[in-house]
N, CA, C and O atoms as a Tinker XYZ file with bonds, in Angstrom:
   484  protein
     1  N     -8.326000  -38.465000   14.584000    73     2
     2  CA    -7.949000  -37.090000   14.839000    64     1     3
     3  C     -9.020000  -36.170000   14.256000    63     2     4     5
     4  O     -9.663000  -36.513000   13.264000    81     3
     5  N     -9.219000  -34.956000   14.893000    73     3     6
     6  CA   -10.137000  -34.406000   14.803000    64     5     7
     7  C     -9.926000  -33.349000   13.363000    63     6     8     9
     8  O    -10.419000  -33.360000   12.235000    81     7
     9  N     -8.862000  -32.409000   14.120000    73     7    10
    10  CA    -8.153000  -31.547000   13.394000    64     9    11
    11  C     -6.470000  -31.351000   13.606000    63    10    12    13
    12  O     -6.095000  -32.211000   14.403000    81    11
    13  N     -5.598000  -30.692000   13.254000    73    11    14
    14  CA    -4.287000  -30.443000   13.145000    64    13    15
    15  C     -3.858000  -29.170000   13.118000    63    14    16    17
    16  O     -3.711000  -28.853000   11.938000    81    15
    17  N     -3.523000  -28.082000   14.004000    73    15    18
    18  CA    -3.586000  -27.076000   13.986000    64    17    19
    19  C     -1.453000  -26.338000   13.962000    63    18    20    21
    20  O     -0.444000  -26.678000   14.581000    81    19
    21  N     -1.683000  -25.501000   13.127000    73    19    22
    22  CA     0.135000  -25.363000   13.132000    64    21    23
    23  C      0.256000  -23.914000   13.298000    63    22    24    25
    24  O     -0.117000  -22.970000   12.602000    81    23
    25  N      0.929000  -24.005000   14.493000    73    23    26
    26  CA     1.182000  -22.278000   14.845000    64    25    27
    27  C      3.036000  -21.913000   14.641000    63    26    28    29
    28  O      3.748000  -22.764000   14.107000    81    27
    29  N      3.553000  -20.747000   15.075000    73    27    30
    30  CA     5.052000  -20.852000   14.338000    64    29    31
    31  C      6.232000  -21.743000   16.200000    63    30    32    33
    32  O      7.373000  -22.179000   16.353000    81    31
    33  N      5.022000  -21.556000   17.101000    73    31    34
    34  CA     5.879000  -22.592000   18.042000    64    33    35
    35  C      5.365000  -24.171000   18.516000    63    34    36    37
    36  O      5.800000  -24.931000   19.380000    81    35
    37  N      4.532000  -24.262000   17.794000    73    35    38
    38  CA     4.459000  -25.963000   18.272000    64    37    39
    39  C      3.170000  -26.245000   16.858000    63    38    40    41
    40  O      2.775000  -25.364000   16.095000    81    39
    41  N      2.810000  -27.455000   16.852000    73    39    42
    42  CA     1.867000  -28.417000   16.492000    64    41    43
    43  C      0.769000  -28.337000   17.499000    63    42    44    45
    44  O      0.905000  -27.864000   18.628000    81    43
    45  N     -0.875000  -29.085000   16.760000    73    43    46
    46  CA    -1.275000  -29.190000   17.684000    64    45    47
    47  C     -2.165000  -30.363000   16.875000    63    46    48    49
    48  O     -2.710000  -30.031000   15.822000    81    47
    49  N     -2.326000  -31.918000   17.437000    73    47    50
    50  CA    -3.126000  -32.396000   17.236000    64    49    51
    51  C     -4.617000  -32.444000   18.156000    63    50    52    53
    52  O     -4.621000  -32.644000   19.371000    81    51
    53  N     -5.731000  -32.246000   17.422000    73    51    54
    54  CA    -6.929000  -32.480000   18.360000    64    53    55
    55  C     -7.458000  -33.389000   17.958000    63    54    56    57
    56  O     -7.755000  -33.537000   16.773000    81    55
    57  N     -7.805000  -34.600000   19.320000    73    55    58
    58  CA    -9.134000  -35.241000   19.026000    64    57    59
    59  C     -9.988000  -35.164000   20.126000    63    58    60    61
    60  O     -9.775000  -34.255000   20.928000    81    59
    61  N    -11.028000  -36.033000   20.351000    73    59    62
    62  CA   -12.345000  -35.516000   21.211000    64    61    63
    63  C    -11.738000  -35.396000   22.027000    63    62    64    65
    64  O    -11.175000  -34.348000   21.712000    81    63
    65  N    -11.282000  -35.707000   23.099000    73    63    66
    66  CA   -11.150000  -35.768000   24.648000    64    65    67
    67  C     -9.359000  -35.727000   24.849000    63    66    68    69
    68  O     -8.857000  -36.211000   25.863000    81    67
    69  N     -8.782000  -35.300000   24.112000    73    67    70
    70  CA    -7.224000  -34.999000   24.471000    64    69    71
    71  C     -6.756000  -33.974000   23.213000    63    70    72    73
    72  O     -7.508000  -33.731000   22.270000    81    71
    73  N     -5.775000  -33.567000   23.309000    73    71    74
    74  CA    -5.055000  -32.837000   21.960000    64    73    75
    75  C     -3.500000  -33.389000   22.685000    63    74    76    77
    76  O     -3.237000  -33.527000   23.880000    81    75
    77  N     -2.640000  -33.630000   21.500000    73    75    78
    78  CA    -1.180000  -33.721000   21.568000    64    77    79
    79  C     -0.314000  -32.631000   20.537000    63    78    80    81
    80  O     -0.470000  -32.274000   19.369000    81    79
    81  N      0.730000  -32.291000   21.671000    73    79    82
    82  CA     1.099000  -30.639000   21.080000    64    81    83
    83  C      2.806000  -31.438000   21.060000    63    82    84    85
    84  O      3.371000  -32.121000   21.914000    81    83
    85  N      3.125000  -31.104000   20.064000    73    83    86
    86  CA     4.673000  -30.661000   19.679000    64    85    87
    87  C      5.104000  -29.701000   19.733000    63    86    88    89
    88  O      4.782000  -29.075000   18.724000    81    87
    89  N      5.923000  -28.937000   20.601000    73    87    90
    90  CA     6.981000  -27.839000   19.917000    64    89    91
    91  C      7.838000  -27.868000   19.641000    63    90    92    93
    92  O      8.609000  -28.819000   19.777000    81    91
    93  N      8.079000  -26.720000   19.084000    73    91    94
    94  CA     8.992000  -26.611000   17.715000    64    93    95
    95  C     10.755000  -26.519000   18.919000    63    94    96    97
    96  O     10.968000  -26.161000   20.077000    81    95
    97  N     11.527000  -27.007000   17.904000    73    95    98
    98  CA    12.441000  -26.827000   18.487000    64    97    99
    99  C     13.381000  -25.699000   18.936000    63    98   100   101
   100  O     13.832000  -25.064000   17.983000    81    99
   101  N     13.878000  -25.202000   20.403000    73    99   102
   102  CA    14.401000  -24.146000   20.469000    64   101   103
   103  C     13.337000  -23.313000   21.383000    63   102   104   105
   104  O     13.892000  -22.754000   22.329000    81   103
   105  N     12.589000  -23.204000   21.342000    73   103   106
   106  CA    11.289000  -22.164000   21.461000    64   105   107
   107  C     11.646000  -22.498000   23.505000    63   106   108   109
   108  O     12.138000  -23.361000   24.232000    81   107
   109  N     10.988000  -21.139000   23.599000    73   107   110
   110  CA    10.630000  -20.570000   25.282000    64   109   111
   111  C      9.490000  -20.381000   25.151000    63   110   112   113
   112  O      9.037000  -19.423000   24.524000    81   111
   113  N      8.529000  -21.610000   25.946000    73   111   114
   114  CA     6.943000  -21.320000   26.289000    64   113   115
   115  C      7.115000  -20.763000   27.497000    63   114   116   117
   116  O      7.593000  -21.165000   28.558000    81   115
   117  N      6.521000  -19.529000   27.045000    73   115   118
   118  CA     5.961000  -18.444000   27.924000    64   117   119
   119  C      4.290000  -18.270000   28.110000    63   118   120   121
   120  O      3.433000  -18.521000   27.263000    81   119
   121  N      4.051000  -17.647000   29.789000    73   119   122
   122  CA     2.428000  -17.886000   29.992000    64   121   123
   123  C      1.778000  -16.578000   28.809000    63   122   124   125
   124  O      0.632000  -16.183000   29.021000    81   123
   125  N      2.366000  -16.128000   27.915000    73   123   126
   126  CA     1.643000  -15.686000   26.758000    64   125   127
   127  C      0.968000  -16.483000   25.569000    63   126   128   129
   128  O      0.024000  -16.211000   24.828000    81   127
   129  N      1.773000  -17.519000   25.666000    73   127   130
   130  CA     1.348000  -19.000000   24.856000    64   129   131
   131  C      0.298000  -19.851000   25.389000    63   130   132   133
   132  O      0.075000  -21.026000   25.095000    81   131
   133  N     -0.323000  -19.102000   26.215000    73   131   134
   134  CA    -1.317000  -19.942000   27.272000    64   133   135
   135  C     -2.534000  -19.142000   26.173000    63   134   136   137
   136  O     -3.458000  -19.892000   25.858000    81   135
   137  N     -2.581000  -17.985000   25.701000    73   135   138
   138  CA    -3.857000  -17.582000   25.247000    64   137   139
   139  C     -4.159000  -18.368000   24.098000    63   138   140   141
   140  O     -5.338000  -18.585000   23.817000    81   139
   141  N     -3.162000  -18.854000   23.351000    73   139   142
   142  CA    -3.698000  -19.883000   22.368000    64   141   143
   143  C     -4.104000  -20.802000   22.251000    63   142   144   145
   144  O     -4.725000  -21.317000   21.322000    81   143
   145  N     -3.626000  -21.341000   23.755000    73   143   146
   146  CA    -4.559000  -22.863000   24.208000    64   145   147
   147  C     -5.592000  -22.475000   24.766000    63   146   148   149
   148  O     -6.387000  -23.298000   25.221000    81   147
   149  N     -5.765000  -21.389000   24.838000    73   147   150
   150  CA    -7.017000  -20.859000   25.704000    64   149   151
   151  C     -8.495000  -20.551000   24.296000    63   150   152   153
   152  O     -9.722000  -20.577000   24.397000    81   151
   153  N     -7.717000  -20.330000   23.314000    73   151   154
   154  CA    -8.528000  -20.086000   22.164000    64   153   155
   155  C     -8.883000  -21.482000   21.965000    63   154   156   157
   156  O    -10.071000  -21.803000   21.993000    81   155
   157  N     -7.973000  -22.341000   21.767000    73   155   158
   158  CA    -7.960000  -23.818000   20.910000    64   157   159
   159  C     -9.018000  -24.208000   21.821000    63   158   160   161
   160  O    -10.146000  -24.326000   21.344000    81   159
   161  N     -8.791000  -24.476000   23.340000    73   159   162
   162  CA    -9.532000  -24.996000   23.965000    64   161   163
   163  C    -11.418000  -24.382000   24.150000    63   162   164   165
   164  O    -12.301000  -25.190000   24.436000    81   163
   165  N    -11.747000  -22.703000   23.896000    73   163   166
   166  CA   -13.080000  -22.659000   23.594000    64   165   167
   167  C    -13.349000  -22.830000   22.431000    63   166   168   169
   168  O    -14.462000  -22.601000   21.958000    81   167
   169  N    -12.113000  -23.369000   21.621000    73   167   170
   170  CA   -12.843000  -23.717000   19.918000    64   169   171
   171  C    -13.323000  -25.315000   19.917000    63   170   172   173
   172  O    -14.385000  -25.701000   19.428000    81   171
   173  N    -12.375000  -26.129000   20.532000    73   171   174
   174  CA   -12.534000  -27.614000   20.599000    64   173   175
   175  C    -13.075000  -27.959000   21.473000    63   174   176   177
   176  O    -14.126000  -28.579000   21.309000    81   175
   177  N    -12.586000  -27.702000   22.739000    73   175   178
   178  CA   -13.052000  -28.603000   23.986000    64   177   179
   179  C    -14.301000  -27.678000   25.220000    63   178   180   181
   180  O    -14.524000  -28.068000   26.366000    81   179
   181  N    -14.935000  -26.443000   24.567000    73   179   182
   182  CA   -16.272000  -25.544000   25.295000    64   181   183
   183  C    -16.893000  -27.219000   26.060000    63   182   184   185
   184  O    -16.949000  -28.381000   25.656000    81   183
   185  N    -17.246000  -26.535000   27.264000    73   183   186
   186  CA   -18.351000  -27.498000   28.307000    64   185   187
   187  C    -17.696000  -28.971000   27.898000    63   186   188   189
   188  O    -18.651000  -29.662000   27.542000    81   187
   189  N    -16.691000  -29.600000   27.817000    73   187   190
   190  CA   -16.145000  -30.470000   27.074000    64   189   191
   191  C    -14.621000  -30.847000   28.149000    63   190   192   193
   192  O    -13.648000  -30.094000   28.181000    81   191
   193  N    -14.716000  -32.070000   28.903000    73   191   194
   194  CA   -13.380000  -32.102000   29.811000    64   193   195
   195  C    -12.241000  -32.948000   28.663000    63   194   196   197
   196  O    -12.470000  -33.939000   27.969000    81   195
   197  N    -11.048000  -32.180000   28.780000    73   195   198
   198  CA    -9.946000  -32.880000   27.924000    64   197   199
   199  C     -8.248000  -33.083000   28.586000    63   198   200   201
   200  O     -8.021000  -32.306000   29.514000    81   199
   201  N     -7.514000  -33.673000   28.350000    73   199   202
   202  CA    -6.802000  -33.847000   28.633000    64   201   203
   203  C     -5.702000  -33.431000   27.626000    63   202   204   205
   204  O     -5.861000  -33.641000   26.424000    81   203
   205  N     -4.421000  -32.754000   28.188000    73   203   206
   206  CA    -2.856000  -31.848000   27.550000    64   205   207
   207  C     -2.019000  -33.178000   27.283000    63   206   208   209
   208  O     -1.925000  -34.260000   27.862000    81   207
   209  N     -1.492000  -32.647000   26.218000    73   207   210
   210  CA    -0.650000  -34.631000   26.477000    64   209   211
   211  C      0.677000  -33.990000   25.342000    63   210   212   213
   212  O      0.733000  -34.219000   24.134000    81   211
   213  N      1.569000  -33.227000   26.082000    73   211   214
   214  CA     2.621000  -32.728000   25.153000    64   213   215
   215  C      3.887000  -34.162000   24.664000    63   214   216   217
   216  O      4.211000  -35.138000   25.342000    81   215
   217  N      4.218000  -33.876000   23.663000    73   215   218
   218  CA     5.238000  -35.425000   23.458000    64   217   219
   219  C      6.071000  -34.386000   22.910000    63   218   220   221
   220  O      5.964000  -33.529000   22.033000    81   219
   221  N      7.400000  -34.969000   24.178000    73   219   222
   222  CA     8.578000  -34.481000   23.894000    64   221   223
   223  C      9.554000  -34.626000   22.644000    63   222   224   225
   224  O     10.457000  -35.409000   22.941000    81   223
   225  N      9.667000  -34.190000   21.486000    73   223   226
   226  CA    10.564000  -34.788000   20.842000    64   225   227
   227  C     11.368000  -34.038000   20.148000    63   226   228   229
   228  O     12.149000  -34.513000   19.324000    81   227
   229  N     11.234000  -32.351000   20.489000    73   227   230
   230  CA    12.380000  -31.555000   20.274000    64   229   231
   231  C     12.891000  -31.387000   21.859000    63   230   232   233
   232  O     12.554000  -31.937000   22.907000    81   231
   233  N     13.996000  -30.226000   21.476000    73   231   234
   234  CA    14.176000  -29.252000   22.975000    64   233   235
   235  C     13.300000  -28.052000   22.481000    63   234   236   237
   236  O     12.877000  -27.765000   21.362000    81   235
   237  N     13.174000  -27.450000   23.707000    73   235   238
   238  CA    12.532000  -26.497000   24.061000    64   237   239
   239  C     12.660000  -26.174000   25.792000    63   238   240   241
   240  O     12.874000  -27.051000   26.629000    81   239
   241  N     12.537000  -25.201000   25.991000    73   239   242
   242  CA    12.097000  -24.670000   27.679000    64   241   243
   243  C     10.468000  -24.428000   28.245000    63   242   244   245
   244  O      9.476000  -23.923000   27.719000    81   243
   245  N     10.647000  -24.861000   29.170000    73   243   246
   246  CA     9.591000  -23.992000   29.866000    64   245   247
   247  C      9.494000  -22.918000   30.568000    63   246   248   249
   248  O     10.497000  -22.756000   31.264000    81   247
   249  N      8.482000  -21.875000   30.718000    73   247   250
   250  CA     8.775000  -20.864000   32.064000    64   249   251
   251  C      7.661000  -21.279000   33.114000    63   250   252   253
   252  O      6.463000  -21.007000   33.031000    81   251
   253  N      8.400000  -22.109000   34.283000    73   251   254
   254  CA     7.170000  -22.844000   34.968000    64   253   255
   255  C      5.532000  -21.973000   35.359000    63   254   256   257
   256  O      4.476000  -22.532000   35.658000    81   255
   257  N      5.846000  -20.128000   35.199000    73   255   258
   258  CA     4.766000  -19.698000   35.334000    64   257   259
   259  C      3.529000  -19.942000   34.389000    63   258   260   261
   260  O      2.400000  -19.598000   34.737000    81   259
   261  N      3.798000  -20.580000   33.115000    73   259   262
   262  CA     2.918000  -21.269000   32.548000    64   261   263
   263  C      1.798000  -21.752000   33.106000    63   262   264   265
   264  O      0.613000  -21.427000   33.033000    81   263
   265  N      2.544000  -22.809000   33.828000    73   263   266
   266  CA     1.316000  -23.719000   34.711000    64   265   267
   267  C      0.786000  -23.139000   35.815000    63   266   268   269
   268  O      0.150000  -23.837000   36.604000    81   267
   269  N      0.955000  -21.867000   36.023000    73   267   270
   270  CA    -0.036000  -21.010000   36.966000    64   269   271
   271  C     -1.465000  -20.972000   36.230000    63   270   272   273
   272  O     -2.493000  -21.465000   36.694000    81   271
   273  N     -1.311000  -20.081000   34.599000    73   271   274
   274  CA    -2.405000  -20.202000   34.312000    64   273   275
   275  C     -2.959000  -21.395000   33.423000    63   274   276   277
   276  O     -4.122000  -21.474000   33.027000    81   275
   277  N     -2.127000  -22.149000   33.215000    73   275   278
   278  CA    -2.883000  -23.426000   32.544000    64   277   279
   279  C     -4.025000  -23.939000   33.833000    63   278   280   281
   280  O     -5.225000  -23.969000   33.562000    81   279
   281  N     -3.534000  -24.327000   35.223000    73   279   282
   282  CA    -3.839000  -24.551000   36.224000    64   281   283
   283  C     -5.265000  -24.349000   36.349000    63   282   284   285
   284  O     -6.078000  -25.162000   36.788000    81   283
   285  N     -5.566000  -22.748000   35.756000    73   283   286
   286  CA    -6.918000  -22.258000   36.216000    64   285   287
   287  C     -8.099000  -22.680000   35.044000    63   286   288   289
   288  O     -9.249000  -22.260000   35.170000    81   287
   289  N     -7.692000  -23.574000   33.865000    73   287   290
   290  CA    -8.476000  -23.854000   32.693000    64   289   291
   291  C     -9.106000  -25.239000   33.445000    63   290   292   293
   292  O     -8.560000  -26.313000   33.696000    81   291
   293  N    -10.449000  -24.772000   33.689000    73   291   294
   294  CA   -11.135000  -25.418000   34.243000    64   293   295
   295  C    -11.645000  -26.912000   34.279000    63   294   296   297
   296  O    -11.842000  -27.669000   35.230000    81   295
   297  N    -11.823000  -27.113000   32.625000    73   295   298
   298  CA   -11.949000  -28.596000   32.242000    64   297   299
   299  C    -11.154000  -29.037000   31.699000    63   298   300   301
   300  O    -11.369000  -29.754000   30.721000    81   299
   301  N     -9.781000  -28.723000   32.210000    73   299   302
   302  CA    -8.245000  -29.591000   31.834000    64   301   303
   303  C     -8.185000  -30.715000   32.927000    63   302   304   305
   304  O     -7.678000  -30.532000   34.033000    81   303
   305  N     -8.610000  -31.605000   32.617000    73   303   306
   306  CA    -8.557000  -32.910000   33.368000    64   305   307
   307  C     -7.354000  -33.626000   33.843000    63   306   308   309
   308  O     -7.448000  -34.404000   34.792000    81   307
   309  N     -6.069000  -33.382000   33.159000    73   307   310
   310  CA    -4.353000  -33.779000   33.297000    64   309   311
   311  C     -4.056000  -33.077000   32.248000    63   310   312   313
   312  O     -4.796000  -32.405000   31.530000    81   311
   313  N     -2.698000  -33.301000   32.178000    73   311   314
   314  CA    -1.494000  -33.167000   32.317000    64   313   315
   315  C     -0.430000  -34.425000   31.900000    63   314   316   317
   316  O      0.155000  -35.030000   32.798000    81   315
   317  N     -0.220000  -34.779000   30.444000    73   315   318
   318  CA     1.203000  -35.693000   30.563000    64   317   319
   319  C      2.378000  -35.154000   29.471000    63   318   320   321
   320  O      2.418000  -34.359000   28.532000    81   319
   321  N      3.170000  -35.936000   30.062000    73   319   322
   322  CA     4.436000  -35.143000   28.968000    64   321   323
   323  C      5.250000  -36.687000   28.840000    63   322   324   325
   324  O      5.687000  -37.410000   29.735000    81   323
   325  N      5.256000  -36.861000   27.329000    73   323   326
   326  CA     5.554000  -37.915000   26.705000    64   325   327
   327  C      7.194000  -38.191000   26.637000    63   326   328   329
   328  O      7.528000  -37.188000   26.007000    81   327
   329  N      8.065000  -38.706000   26.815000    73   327   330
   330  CA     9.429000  -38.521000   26.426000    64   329   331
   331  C     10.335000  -39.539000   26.760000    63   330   332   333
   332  O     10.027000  -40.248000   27.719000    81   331
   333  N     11.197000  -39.721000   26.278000    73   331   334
   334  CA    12.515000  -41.259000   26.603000    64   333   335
   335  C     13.369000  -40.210000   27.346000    63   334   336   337
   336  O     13.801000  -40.457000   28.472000    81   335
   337  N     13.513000  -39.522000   26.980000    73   335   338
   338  CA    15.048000  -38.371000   27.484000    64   337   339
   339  C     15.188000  -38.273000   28.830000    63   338   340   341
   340  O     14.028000  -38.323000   29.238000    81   339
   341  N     15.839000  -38.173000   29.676000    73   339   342
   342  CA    15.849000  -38.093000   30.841000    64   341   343
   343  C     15.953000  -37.129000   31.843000    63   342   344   345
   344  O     15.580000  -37.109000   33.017000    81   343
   345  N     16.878000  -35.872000   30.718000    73   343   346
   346  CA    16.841000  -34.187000   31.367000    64   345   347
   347  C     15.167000  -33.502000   30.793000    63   346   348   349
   348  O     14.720000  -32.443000   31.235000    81   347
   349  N     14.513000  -34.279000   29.859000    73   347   350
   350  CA    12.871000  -33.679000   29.702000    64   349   351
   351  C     12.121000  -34.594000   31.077000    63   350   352   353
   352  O     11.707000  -33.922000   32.021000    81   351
   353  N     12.015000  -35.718000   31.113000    73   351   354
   354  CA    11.820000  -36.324000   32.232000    64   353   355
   355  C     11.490000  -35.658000   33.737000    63   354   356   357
   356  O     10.469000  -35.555000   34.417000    81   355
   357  N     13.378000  -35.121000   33.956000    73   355   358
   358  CA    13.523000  -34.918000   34.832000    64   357   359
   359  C     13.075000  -32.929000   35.455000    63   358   360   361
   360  O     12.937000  -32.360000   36.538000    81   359
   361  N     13.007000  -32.549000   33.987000    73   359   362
   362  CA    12.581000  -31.216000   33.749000    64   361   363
   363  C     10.890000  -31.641000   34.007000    63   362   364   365
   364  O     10.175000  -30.701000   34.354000    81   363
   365  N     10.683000  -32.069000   33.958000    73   363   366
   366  CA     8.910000  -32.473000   33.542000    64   365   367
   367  C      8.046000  -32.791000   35.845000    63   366   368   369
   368  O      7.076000  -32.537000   36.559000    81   367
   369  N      9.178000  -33.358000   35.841000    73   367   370
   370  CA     9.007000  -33.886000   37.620000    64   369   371
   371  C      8.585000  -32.482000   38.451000    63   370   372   373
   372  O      7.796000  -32.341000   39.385000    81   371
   373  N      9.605000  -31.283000   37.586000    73   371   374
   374  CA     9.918000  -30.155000   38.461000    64   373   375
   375  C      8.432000  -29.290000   38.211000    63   374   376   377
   376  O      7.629000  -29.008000   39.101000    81   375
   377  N      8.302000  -28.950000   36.718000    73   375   378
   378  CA     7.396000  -28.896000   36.186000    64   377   379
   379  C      5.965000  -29.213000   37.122000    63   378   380   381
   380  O      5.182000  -28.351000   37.519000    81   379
   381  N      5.873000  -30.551000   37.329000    73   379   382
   382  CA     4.603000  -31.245000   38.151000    64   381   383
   383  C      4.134000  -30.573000   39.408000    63   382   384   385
   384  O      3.075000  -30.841000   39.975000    81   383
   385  N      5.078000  -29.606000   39.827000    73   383   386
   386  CA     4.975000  -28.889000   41.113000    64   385   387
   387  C      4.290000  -27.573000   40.355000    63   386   388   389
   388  O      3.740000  -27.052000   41.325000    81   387
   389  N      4.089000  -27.010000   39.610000    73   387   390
   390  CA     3.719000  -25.915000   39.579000    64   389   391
   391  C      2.060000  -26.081000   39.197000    63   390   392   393
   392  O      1.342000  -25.092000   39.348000    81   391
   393  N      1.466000  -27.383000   38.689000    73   391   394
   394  CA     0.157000  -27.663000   38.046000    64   393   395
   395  C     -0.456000  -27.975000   38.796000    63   394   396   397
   396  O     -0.193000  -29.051000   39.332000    81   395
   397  N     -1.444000  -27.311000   39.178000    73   395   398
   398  CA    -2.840000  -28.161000   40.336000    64   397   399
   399  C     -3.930000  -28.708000   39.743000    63   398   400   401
   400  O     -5.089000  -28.317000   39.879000    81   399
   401  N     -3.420000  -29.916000   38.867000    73   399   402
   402  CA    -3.942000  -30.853000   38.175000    64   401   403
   403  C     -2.852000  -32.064000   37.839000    63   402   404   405
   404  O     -1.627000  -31.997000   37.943000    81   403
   405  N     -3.738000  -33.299000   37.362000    73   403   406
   406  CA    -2.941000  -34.623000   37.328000    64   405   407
   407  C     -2.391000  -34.439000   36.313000    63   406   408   409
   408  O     -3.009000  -34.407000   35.249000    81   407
   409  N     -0.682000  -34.221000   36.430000    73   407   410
   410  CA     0.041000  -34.265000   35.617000    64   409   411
   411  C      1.086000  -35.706000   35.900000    63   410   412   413
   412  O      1.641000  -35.731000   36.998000    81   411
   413  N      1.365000  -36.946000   34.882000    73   411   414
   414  CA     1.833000  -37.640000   35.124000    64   413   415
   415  C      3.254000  -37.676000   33.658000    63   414   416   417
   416  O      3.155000  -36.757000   32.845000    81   415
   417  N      3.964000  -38.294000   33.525000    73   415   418
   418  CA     5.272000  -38.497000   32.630000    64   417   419
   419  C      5.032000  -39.654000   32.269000    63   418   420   421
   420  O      4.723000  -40.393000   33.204000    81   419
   421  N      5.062000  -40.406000   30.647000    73   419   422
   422  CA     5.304000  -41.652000   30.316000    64   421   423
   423  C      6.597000  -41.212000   29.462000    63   422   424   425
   424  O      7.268000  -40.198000   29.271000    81   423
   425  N      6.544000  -42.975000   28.934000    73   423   426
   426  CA     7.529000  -43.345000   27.823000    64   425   427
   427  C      7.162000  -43.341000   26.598000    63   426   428   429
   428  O      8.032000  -43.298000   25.729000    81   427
   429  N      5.693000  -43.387000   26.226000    73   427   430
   430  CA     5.700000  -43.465000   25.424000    64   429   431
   431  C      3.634000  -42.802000   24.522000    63   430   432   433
   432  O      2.571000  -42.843000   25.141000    81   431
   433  N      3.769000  -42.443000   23.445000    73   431   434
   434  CA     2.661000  -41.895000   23.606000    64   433   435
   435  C      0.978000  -42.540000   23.572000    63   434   436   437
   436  O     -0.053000  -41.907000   23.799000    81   435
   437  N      1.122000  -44.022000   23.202000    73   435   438
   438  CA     0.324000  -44.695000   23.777000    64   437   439
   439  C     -0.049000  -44.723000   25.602000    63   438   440   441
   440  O     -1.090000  -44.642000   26.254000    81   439
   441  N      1.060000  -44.843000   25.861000    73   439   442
   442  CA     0.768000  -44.863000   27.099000    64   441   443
   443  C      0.121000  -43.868000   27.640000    63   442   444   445
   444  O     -0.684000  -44.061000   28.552000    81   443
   445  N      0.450000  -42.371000   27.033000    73   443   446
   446  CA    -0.400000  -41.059000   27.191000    64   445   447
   447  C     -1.692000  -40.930000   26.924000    63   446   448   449
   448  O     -2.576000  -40.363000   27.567000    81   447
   449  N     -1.726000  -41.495000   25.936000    73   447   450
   450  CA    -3.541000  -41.611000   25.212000    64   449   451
   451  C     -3.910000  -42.702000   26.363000    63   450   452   453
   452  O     -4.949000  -42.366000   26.932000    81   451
   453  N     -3.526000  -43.545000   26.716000    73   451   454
   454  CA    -4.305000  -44.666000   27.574000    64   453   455
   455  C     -4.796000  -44.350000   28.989000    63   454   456   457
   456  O     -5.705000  -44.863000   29.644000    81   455
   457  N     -4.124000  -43.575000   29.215000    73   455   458
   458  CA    -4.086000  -42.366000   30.816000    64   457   459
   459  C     -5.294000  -41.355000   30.256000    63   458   460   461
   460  O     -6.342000  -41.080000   30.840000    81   459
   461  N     -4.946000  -40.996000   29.259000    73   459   462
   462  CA    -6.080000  -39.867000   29.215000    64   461   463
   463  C     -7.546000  -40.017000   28.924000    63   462   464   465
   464  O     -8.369000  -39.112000   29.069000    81   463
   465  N     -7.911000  -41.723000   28.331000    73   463   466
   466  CA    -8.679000  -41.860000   28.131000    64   465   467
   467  C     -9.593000  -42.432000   29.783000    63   466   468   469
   468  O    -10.813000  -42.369000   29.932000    81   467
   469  N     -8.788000  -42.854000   30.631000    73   467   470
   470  CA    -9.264000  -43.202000   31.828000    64   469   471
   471  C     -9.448000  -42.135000   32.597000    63   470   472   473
   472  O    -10.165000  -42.395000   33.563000    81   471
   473  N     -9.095000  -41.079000   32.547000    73   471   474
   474  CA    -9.209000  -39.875000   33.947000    64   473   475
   475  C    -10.680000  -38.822000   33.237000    63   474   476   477
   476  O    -11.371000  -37.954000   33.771000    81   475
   477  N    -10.688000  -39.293000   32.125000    73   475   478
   478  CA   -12.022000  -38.411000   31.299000    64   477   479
   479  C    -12.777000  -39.712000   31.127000    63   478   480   481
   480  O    -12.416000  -40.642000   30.407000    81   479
   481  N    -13.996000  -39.662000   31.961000    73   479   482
   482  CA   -15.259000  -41.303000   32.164000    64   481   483
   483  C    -16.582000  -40.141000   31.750000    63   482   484
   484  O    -17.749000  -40.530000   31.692000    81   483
C-alpha cells in the first residue's frame, strides 16, 4: 500500500495501479464526492491508468449521477464493487448502467485486486 487516506465519508486505500475505498456507514455519495476522487486521483494516479475497487462492507447509498462524472475521469480503467450481500450486489448491477467503463461485482476482495491487475497491462 502506498498511502491511506481518511476523509469524514469513506477510507481510502492507495496503491500503484488501484485504490480501495470504504464508506463510512449511512452516508449518501453524491456527484459532489466525485471532486475528491478527482483530487486523490491528480495526487496519485496523474498520466497513470488505475482502477476504483470499492468493498462493500457498510450500508451506504448511491446517487447513480455519480457515475456520470466518474465516467468522464479519463484513466479510470474499471470499476468493481466488492461484496457477499445481495441487495449491494444487486444495487451494484443497476449501478453498472450508469458507468461507461468496465465495471464488474466480485465476492471477494482478492478477486478485485486480481481483475484490476489484468485490465491495467
Amino acid at each position: 500500500m502506498v498511502d491511506e487516506l481518511i476523509f469524514d465519508f469513506c477510507n481510502m486505500y492507495i496503491y500503484d495501479n488501484y485504490l480501495i475505498v470504504v464508506m463510512k456507514e449511512g452516508v449518501t455519495i453524491m456527484p459532489s464526492h466525485n471532486q475528491v476522487l478527482l483530487n486523490v486521483v491528480d495526487t496519485y494516479f496523474k498520466n497513470k491508468r488505475f482502477v476504483y475497487i470499492t468493498h462493500r462492507i457498510n450500508s451506504y447509498s448511491v446517487d447513480p449521477a455519480v457515475y456520470f462524472e466518474t465516467s468522464k475521469i479519463e484513466n479510470l480503467e474499471g470499476f468493481a464493487v466488492v461484496s457477499k450481500d445481495f441487495k449491494a450486489k444487486s444495487n451494484a448491477e443497476i449501478e453498472k448502467l450508469f458507468l461507461n467503463k468496465p465495471f464488474e461485482v466480485f465476492d471477494t476482495l482478492e478477486e478485485a485486486v486480481t481483475w484490476a491487475k489484468t485490465i491495467i497491462v
